[in-house]
SEZAKOL-330747 format. One record per residue: residue number from 1; residue in one letter; x, y, z of N, C-alpha, C in turn. Coordinates in steps of 0.02 Angstrom, whole numbers, always signed. Example, Ala and Ser with C-alpha at 12.3 -4.5 7.8 and 13.67 -1.06 7.14 Angstrom:
% SEZAKOL-330747
+-----+---------+--------+--------+--------+--------+--------+--------+--------+--------+--------+
! num ! residuo !    n_u !    n_v !    n_w !   ca_u !   ca_v !   ca_w !    c_u !    c_v !    c_w !
+-----+---------+--------+--------+--------+--------+--------+--------+--------+--------+--------+
!   1 !       A !   +660 !   -284 !   +390 !   +615 !   -225 !   +390 !   +660 !   -165 !   +390 !
!   2 !       S !   +642 !   -112 !   +354 !   +684 !    -53 !   +357 !   +645 !     +2 !   +394 !
+-----+---------+--------+--------+--------+--------+--------+--------+--------+--------+--------+
END
This chain:
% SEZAKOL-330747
+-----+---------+--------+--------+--------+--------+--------+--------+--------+--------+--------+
! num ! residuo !    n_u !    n_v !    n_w !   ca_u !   ca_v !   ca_w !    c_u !    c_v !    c_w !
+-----+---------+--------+--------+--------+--------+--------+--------+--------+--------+--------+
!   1 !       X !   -101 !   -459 !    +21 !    -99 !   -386 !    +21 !    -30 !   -363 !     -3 !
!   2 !       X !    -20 !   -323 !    -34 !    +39 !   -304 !    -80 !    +64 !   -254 !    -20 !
!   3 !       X !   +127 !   -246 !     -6 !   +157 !   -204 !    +13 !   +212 !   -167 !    -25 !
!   4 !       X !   +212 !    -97 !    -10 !   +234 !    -29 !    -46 !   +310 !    -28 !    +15 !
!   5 !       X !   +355 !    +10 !    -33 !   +425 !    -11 !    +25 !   +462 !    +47 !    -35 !
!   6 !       X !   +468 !    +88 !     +7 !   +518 !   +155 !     +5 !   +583 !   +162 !    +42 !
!   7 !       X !   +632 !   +145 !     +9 !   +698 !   +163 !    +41 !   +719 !   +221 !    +38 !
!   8 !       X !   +780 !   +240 !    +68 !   +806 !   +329 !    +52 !   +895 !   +289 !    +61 !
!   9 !       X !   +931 !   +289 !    +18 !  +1007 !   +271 !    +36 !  +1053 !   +337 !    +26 !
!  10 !       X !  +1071 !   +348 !    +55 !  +1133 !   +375 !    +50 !  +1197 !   +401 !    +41 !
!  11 !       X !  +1247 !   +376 !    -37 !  +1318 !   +357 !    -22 !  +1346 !   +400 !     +2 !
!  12 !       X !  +1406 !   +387 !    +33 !  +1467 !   +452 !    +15 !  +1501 !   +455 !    -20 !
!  13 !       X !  +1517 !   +519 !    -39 !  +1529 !   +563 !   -109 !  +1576 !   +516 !   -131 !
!  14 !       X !  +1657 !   +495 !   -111 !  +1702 !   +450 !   -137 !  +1667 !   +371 !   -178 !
!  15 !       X !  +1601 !   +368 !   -151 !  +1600 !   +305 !   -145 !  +1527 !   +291 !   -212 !
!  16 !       X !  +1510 !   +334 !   -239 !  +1439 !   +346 !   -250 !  +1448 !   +300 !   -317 !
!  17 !       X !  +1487 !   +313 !   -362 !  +1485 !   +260 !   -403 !  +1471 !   +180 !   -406 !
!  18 !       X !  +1538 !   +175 !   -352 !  +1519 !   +120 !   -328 !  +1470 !    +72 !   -300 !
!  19 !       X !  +1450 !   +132 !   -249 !  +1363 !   +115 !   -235 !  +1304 !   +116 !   -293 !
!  20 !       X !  +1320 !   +133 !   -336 !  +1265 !   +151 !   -375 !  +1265 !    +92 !   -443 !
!  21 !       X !  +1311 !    +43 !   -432 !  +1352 !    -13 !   -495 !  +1307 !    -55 !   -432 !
!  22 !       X !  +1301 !    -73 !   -382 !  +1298 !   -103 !   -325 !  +1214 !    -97 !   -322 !
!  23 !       X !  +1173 !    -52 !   -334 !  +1092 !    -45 !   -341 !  +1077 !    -46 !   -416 !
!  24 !       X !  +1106 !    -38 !   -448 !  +1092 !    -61 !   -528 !  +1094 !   -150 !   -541 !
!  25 !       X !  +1116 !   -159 !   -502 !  +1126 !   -259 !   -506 !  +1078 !   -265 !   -450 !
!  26 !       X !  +1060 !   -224 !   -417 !  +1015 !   -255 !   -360 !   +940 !   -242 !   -391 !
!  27 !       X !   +936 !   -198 !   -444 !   +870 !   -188 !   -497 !   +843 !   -243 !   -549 !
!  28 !       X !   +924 !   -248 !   -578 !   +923 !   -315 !   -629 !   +910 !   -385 !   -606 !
!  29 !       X !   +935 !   -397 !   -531 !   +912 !   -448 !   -516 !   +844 !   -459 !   -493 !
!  30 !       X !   +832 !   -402 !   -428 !   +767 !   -416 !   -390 !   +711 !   -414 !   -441 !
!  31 !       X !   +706 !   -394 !   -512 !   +658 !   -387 !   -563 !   +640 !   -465 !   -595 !
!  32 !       X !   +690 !   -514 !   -551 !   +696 !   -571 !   -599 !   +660 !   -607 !   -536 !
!  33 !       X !   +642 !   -592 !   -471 !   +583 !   -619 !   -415 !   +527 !   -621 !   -412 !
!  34 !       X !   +496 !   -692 !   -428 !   +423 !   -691 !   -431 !   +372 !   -637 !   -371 !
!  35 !       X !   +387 !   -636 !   -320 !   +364 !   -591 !   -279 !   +348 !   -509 !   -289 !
!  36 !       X !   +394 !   -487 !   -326 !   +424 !   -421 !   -344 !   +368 !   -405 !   -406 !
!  37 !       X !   +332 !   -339 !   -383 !   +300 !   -324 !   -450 !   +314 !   -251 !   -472 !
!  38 !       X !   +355 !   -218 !   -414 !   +382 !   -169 !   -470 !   +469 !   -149 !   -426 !
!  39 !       X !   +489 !   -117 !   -450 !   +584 !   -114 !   -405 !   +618 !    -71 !   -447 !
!  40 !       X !   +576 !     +1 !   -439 !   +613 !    +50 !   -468 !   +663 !   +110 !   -439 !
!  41 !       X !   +740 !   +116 !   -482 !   +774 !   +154 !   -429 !   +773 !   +245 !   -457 !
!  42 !       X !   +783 !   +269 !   -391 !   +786 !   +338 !   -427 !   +861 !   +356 !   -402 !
!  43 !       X !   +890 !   +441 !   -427 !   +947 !   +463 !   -403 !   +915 !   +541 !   -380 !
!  44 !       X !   +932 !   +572 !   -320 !   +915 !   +630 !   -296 !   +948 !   +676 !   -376 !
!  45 !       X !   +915 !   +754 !   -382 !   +923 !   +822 !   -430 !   +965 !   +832 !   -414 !
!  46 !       X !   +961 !   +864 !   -329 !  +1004 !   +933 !   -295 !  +1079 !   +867 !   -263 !
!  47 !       X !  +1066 !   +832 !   -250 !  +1116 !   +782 !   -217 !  +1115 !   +699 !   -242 !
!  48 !       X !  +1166 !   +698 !   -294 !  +1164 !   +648 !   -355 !  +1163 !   +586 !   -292 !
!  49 !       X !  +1198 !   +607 !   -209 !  +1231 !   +524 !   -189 !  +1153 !   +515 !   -154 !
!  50 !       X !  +1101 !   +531 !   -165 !  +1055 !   +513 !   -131 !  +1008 !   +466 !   -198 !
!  51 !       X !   +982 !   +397 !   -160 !   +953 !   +337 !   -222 !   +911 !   +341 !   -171 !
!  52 !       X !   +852 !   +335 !   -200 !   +792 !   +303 !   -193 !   +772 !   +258 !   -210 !
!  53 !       X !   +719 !   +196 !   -175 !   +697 !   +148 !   -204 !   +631 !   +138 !   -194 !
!  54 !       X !   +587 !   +149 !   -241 !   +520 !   +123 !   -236 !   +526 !    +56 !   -266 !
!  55 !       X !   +475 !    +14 !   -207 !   +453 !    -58 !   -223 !   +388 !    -54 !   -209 !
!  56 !       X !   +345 !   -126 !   -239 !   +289 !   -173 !   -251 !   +320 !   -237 !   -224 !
!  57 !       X !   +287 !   -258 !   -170 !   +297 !   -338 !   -169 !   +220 !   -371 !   -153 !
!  58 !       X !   +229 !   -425 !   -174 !   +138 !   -473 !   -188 !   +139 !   -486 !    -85 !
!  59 !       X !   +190 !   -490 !    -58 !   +177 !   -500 !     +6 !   +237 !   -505 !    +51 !
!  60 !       X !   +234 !   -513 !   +128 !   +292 !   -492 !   +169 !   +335 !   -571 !   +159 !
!  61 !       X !   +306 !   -629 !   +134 !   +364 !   -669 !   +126 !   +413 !   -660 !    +74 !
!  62 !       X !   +361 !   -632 !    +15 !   +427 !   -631 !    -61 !   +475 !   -564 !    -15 !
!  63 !       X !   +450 !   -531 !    +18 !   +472 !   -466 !    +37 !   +561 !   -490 !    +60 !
!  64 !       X !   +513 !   -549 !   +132 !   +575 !   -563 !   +184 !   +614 !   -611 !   +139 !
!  65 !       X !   +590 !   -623 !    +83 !   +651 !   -688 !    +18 !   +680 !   -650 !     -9 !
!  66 !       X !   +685 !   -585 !    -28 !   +698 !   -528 !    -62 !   +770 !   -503 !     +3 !
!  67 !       X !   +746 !   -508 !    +60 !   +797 !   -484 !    +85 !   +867 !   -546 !   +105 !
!  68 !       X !   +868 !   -590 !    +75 !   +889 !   -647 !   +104 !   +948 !   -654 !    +29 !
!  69 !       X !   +948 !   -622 !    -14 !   +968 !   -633 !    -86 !  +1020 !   -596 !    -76 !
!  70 !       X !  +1084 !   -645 !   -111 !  +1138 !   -617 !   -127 !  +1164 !   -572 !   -138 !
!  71 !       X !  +1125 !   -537 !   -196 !  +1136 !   -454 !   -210 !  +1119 !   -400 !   -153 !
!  72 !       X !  +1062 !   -424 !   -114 !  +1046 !   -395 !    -77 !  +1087 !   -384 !    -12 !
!  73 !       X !  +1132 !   -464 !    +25 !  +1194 !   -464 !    +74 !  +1228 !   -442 !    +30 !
!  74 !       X !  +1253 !   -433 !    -15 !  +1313 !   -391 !    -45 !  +1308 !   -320 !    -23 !
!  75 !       X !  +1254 !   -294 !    -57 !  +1259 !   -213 !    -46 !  +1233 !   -219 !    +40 !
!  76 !       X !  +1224 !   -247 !    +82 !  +1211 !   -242 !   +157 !  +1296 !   -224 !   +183 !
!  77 !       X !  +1331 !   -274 !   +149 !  +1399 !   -288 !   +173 !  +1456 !   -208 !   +146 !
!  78 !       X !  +1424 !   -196 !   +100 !  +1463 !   -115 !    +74 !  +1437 !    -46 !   +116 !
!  79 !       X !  +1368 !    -39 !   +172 !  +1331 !     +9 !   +182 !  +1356 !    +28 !   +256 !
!  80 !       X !  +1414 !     +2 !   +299 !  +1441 !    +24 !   +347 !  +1476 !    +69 !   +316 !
!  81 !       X !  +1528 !    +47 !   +286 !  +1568 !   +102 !   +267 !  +1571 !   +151 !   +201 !
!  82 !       X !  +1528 !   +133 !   +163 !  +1506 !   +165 !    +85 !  +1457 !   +205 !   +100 !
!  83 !       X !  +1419 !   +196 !   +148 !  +1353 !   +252 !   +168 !  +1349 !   +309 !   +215 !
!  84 !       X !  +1327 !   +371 !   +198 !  +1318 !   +418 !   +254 !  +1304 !   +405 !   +323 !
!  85 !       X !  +1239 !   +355 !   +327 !  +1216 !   +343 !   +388 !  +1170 !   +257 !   +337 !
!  86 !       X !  +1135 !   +233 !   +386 !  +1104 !   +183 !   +383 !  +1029 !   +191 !   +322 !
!  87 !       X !  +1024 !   +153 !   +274 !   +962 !   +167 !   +246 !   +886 !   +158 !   +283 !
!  88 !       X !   +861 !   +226 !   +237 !   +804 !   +240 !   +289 !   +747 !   +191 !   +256 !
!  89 !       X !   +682 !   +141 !   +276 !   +655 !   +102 !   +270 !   +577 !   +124 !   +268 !
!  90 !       X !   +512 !   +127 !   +223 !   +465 !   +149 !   +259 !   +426 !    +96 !   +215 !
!  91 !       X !   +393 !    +55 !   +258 !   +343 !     -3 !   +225 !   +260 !    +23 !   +229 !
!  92 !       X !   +247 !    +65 !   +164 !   +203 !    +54 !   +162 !   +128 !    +19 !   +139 !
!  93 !       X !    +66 !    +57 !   +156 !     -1 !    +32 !    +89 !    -30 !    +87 !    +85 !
!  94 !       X !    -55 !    +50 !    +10 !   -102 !   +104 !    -19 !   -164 !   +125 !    +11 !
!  95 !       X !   -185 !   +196 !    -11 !   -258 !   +199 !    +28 !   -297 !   +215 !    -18 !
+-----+---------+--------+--------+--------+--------+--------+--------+--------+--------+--------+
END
């Protein structure tokens, strides 16, 4: 069963570039995971430091291998202090 996985991140304002060099490598890579069938990022209109991430994964293991990846502890390790608050997570499915 494919699971649907919506993030909401955050940066702060000083930091947004940075964060945003930091989810652009996390696109280029996670696109290169057999699991992964789609890993597209967005940037908020009204509030540029807000990224979105819609994902596709084939299932919750590529999911939990997905979270285990380098790029992925990288930007974990920048989101205490580069982020507004904690990214918001919503795993869903289709109906």
């Amino acid at each position: 069963m494919n699971i649907y996985l919506t993030a909401v991140i955050k940066a702060k304002s000083a930091y947004r570039h940075e964060v945003l060099a930091v989810l652009q490598n996390m696109v280029t890579e996670t696109r290169k995971e057999a699991a992964n069938i789609q890993y597209d990022l967005h940037q908020g209109i009204t509030d540029e430091n807000v990224f979105v991430f819609y994902e596709i994964w084939e299932n919750q293991e590529g999911l939990d291998s997905h979270g285990q990846q380098p790029y992925i502890l990288e930007f974990a390790a920048l989101a205490g202090e580069k982020l507004q608050e904690a990214p918001q997570i919503y795993l869903t499915k289709k109906l």
